[in-house]
Each structure stands twice: as structure tokens, then as C-alpha cells.
Steps between C-alpha positions, in 0.01 A plus 500: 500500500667738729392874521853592462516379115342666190262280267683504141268189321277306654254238351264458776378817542429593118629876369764703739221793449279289718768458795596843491219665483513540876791596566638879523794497264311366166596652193152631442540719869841610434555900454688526106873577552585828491802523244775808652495794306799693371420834655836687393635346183807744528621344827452158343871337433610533098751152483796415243532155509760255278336178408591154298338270584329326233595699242792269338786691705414816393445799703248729537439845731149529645344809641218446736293727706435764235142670574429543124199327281569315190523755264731726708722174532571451123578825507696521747704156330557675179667777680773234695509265188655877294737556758636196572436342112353137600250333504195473747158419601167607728398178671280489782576877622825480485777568298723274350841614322720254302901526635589596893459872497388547863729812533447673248150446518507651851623834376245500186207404751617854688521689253143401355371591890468166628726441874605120473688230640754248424388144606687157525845436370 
């Protein structure tokens, strides 16, 4: 086999453990990955998105980005769900709003604090 190729199954030589235990890059020498830390959550961009996709034509505004835990989130939904009188949703961090409501979301976002941006069409 050529030096040039990486061993992915082999049955001649038994387990892959064996065959790479002598080599550098093994999984066992690696350093863990180092995941990047959000050092300024402030700076970090607050998104307004308009999605539909998979959702039976109907459209919904996310907000991404916000630096808030899930507690401060439902809060935080209650208050936009008032003004705007729809319905809505935490999932996954962010914020999902029933209806396209990216402007006026954008203006309630500023008033709450929160400097955000519009994002996609």
C-alpha cells in the first residue's frame, strides 16, 4: 500500500488501534479541540430572519444571536408575542414568531436594548 493513502479497514492486520498505534496523528495523541469562545456577547450579531420552508407555506420571523439563557428568552417572547398579538415559540435559542414581522420586530428589539439586524429577503 502506498504511504500516501490512509488505512480505513483492513482485514489482515486485525484492529485499526493496532496500525495506528505508531503513528503521530492517532486519536488517542491528538490535543481535544478547543471550541472558540464568545468573549463579547454584545458585539455578537442579533439576526431577523423570514423563513418557510417546511412549515406548509407559512411564514415565520426568527431572531438569532440573542445572548440571553432560557429563561430570559421566554421572557423576552412574551414581551414581542403582546406587542405584536401572535403567536410564537423558544426553540433551540432562538426565537420564532408566527406572521412576517421583521420590521417591526426591529424597532421592538431597540427599544428592549438589543442592536439587531435584518437578514435575507
Amino acid at each position: 500500500m502506498n504511504n500516501d493513502r490512509k488505512l480505513v479497514y483492513s482485514t489482515e492486520s486485525g484492529p485499526l488501534e493496532k496500525a495506528m498505534a505508531g503513528k503521530k496523528n492517532s486519536r488517542k495523541n491528538r490535543a481535544p479541540q478547543n471550541t472558540p469562545t464568545i468573549t463579547n456577547p454584545a458585539k455578537q450579531g442579533i439576526r431577523i430572519r423570514r423563513e418557510s420552508k417546511g412549515r406548509g407555506g407559512k411564514t415565520v420571523s426568527i431572531i438569532d444571536g440573542l445572548p440571553l439563557d432560557e429563561s430570559s428568552l421566554k421572557i423576552l417572547m412574551k414581551k414581542l408575542k403582546g406587542a405584536l398579538g401572535t403567536g410564537g415559540a423558544v426553540k433551540n435559542g432562538s426565537l420564532e414568531i408566527q406572521g412576517e414581522h421583521r420590521d417591526k420586530l426591529l424597532l421592538l428589539l431597540e427599544k428592549e436594548g438589543y442592536k439587531a439586524k435584518l437578514s435575507g429577503g
